[in-house]
C-alpha positions in Angstrom: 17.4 -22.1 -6.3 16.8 -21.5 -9.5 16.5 -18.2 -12.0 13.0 -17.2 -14.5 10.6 -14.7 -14.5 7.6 -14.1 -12.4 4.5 -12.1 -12.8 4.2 -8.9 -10.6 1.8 -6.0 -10.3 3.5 -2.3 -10.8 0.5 0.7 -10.8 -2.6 -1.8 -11.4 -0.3 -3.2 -14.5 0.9 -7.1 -14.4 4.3 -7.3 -16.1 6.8 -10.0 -16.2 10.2 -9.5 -13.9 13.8 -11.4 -13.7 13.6 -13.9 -10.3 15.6 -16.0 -8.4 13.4 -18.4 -5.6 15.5 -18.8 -2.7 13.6 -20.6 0.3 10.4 -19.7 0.1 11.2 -16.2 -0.7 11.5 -15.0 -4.5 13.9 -12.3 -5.3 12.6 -9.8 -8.3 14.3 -7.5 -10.0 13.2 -4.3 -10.7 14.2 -0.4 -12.3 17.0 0.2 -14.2 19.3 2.5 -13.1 20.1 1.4 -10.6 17.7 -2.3 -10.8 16.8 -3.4 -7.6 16.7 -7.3 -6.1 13.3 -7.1 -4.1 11.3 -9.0 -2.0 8.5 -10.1 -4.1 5.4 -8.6 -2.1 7.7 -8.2 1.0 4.5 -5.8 2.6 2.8 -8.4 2.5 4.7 -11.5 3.9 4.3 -13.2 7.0 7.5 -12.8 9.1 11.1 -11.0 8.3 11.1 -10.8 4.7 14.8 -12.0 5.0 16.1 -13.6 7.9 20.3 -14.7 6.8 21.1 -11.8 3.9 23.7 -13.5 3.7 23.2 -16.2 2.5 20.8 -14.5 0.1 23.3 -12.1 -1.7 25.5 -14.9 -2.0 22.6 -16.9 -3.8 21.6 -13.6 -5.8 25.0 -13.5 -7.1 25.6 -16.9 -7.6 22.2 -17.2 -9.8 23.5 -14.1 -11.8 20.4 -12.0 -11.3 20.9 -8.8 -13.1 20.6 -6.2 -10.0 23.0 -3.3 -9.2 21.8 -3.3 -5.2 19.5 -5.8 -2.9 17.1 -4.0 -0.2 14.9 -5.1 2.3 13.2 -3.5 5.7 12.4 -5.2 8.6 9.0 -5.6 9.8 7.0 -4.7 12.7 7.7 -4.9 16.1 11.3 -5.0 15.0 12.4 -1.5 15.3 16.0 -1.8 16.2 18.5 -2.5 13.6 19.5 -6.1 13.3 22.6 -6.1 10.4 25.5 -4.0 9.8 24.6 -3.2 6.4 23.8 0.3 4.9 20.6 1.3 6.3 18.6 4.1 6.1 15.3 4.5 8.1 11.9 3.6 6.2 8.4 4.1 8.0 4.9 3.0 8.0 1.8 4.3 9.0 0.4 1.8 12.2 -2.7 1.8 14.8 -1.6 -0.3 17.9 -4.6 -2.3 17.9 -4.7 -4.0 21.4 -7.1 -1.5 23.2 -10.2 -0.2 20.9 -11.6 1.8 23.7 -8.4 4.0 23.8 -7.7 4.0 20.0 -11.0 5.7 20.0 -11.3 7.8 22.9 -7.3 9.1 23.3 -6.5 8.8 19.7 -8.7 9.8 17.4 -10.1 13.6 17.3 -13.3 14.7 18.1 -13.8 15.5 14.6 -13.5 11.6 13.1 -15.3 9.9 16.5 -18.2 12.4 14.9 -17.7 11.3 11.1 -17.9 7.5 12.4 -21.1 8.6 14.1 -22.8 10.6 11.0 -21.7 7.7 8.8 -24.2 5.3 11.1 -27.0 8.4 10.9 -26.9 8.4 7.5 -27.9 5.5 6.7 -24.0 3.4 6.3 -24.3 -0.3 7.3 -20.6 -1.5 7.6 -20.4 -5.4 7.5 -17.7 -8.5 6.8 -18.1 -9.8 3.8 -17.2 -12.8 1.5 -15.5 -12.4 -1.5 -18.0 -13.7 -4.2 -19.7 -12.1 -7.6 -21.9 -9.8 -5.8 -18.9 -8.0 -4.0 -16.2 -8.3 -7.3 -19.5 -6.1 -9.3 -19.9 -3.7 -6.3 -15.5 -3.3 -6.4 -16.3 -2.8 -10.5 -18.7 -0.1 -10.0 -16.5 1.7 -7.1 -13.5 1.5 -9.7 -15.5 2.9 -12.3 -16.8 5.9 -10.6 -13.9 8.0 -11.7 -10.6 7.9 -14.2 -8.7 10.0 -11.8 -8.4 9.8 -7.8 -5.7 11.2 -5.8 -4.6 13.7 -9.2 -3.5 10.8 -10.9 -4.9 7.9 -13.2 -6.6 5.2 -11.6 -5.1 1.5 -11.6 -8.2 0.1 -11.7 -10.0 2.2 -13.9 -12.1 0.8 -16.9 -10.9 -3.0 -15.8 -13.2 -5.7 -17.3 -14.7 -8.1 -14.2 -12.2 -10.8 -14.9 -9.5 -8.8 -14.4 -11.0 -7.2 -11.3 -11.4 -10.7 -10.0 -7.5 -11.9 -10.5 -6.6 -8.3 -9.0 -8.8 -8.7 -5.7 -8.6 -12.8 -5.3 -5.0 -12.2 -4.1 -4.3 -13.6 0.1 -7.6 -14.8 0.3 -6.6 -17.4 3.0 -5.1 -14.7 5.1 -7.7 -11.6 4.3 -11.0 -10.0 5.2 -12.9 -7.8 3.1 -15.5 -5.3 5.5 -18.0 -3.0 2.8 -19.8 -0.2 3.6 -23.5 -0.2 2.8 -25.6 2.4 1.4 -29.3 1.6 0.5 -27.7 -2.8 -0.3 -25.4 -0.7 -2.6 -21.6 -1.1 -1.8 -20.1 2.3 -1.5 -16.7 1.4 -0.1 -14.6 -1.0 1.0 -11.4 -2.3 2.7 -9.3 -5.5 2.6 -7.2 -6.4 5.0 -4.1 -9.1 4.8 -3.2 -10.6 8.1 0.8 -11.4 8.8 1.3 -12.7 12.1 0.4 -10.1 14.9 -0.3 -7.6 12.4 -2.9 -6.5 10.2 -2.2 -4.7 7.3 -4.9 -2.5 5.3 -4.3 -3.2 1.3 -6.6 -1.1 -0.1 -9.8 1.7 1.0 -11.7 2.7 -1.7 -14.6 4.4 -1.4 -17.0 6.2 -4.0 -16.5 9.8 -4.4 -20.7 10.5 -4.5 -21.0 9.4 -1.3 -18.3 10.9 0.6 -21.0 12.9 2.7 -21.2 10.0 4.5 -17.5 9.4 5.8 -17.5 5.5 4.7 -13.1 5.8 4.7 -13.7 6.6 8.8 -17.0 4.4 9.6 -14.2 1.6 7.5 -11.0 2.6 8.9 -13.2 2.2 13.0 -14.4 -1.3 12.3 -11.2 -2.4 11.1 -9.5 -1.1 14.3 -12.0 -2.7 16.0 -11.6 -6.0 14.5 -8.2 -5.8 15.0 -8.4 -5.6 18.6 -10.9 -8.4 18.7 -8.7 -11.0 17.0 -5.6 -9.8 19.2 -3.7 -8.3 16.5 -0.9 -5.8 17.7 -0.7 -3.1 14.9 -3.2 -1.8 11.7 -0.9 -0.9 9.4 -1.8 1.2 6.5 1.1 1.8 4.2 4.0 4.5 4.5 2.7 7.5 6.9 5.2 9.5 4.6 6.0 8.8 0.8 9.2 10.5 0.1 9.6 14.3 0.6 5.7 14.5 0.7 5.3 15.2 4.4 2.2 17.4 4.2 0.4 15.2 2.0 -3.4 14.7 1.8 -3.4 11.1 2.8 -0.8 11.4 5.4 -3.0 14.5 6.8 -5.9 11.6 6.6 -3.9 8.9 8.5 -2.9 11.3 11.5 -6.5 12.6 12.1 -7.7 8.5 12.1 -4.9 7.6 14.5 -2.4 6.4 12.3 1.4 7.2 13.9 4.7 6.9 11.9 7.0 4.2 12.9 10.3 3.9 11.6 12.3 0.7 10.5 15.5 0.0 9.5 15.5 -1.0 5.2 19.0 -1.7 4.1 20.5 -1.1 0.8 23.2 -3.8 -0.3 25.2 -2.6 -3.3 25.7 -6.3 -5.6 28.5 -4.0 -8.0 30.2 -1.2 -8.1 27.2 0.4 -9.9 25.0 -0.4 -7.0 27.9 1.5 -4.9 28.0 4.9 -6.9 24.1 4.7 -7.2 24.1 4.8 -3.2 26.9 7.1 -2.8 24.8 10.0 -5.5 21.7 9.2 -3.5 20.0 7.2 -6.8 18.6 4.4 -5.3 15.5 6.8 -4.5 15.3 7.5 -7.9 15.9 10.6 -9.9 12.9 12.7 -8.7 14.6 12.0 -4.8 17.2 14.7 -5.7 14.9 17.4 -6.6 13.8 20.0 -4.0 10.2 19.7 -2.7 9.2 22.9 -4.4 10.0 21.4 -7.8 7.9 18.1 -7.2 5.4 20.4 -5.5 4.9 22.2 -8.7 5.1 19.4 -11.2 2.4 17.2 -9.3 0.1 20.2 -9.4 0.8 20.6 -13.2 0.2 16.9 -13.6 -3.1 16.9 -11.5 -4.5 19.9 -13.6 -3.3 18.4 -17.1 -5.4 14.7 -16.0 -8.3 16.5 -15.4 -8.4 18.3 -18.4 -7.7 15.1 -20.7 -9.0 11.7 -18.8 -12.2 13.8 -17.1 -12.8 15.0 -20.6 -12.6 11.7 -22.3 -14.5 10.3 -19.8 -17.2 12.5 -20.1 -17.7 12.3 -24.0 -17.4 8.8 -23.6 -20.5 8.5 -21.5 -22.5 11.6 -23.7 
């Protein structure tokens, strides 16, 4: 056990943290009122993220890490709460990925089983592929297409090919990149990190000027289908719900491409009587937790229209 600092990735940016290694788990630190002790890249870990917390607040507190309250979730299958801490329930967005003939016939709707077929009529040839120069530049161009996706900025936007390269070279031993064709040009992707039973989807990207032909669902179905190849239980693809954002776009996308909300137990371990107050007020979600979802409604609309009036505009005169 020892404390330094570690490299993470927050919004596409890489920024240097306070950690503690304990095992083979580090512990970050991250935010600042209240900081959090994390699991570094805890989504992505093979296993419970943290198997005696015991034994792991006692080492955060011993290597004097500077954190006002330690959380972790459990992972898939385990659903049922296994420690006595605070806990509140945490969800992801999963595929159970034994049976590809009933993901497709009993769970998706008649409207995706279509896209998936339009995507083949249209010309979309969705493949496996290595990770090499020829797909880093087709990754480059997809990130380029656009400064803003989602009504924000785009992480990846504007990133030289180097950087691109160190971004996407990340769990290669454990991941599988499948592209989506158009014409030899790659007009979308996904990468996939494997943990165990479970598949997890890290990124789908797709460009914008094609979206006529449904590459995200001709993806998202050979992914599932892969999945129940290689005998993996779940697909999971993120949160199913961010926050108070139940009627988001992307959630609305997951639940029409057979996505389900499962919950886990994540627990929040106060390391000081900071950490304590911060749970009690209902900080440890952050400031923008508090506020009703009419409020966050509005500002992200105000946000969305004030990025597309500055980075579309740069953008443009940029390329004129």
């Amino acid at each position: 056990m020892d404390g330094s600092c570690v490299e993470i990735s927050v919004k596409g940016r890489v920024i240097k943290v306070p950690s503690v290694q304990i095992g083979d788990r580090t512990i970050v630190v991250a935010g600042k009122w209240p900081s959090m002790a994390l699991v570094r890249d805890e989504d992505w870990l093979e296993g419970e993220p943290v198997n005696d917390p015991e034994a792991c607040i006692e080492n955060i507190i011993k290597a004097k890490l500077k954190a006002d309250i330690f959380t972790f979730a459990q992972k898939l299958p385990n659903i049922e709460p296994n420690f006595s801490y605070y806990m509140e329930w945490d969800n992801v967005a999963a595929i159970p990925t034994t049976d590809y003939a009933l993901w497709w016939e009993q769970r998706l709707s008649q409207v995706v089983r279509k896209n998936v077929r339009r995507a083949v009529k249209r010309g979309l040839i969705i493949r496996e592929v290595q990770f090499n120069d020829q797909l880093l530049q087709g990754i480059v161009e997809i990130n380029n297409e656009t400064p803003i996706r989602q009504g924000r900025p785009f992480w990846h936007y504007g990133k030289s090919a180097d950087v691109v390269k160190k971004d996407y070279a990340t769990l290669l031993d454990r991941s599988e990149y499948i592209g989506a064709f158009y014409e030899n040009e790659l007009v979308g992707f996904i990468k996939m990190v494997y943990m165990g039973e479970i598949a997890s989807i890290l990124q789908v990207l797709c460009m914008n000027k094609h979206y006529d032909k449904r590459p995200a669902n001709a993806l998202l179905s050979r992914a599932v289908e892969i999945c129940s190849e290689k005998g993996f239980k779940y697909l999971i693809y993120g949160k199913y719900i961010y926050g108070k954002n139940s009627d988001s776009p992307l959630t609305e996308f997951k639940r029409r491409n057979g996505f389900e909300q499962i919950c886990l137990p994540r627990y929040y371990i106060p390391l000081n009587a900071k950490g304590r107050i911060a749970i009690k007020l209902g900080l440890h979600h952050g400031v923008k937790y508090l506020l009703p979802k009419s409020a966050l409604d509005w500002a992200k609309k105000m946000r969305s229209t004030w990025y597309e009036k500055t980075l579309m505009t740069n953008d443009t005169n940029k390329q004129e």
